[in-house]
C-alpha positions as CSV (number, residue, x, y, z in Angstrom):
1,X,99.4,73.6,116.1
2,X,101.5,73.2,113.3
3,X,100.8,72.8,109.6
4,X,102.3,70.0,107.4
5,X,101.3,67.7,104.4
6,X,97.9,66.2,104.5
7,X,96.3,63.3,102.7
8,X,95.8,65.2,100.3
9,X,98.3,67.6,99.7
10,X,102.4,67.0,100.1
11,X,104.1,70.5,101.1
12,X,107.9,71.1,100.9
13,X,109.7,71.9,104.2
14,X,109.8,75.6,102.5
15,X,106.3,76.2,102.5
16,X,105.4,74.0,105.6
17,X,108.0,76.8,107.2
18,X,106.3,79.7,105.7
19,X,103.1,78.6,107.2
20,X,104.3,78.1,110.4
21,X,105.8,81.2,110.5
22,X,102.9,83.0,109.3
23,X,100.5,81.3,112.0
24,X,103.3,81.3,114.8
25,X,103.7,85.5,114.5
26,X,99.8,86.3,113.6
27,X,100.3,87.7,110.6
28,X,99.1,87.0,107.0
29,X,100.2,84.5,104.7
30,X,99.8,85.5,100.8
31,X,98.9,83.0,98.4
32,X,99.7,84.0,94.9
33,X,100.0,82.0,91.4
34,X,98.3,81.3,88.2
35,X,94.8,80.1,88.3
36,X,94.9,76.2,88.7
37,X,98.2,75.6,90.3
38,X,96.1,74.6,94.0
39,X,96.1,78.0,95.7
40,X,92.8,77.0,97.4
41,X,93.9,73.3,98.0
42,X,96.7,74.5,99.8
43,X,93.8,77.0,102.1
44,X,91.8,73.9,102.5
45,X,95.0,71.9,103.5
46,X,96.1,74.7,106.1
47,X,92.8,74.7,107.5
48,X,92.6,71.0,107.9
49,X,95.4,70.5,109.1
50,X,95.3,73.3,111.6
51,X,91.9,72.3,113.0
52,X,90.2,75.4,111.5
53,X,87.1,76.6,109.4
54,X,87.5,76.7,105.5
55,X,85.2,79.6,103.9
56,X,86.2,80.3,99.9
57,X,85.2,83.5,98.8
58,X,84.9,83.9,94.8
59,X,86.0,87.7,94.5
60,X,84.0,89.5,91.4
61,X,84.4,93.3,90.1
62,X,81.5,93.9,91.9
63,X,81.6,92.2,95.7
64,X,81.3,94.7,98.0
65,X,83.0,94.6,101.9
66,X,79.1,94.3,102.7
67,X,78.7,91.3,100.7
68,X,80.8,89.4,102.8
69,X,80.8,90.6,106.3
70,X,76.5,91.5,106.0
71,X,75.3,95.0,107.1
72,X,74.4,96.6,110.6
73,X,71.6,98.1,111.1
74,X,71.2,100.2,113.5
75,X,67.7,99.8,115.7
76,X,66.4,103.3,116.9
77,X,64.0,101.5,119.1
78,X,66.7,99.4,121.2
79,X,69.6,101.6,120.6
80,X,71.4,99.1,119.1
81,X,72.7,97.8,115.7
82,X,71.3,94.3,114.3
């Protein structure tokens, strides 16, 4: 799978090759800019075009690692965590 422009958003070869790269090696891409020049368009693009899931996350002062992912629990009567 590769990513390039969808319907709704044109990317340059530069960034279409970032993104590649990033997906082709398994590593992370970082998205950085000023609020409102389409950081999350360009997520929502990726994903699209890749075939993938698209989750936003609005990050507070406040979120917690627990917020996101939930919380185990473990269960003494089955040993296990829920």
């Amino acid at each position: 799978m590769k990513f390039s422009s969808t319907a709704t958003y044109i990317a340059t070869e530069e960034l279409q090759m970032a993104v590649n790269a990033a997906v082709e090696l398994e590593r992370p891409l970082l998205i950085k800019g000023e609020p409102g020049t389409g950081k999350t368009m360009l997520a929502r693009a990726i994903s699209i075009s890749l075939g993938l899931d698209f989750h936003r996350i609005q990050f507070t002062p406040d979120l917690l690692p627990n917020d996101v992912i939930g919380v185990s629990v473990f269960n003494q009567k089955t040993l296990g965590f829920e």
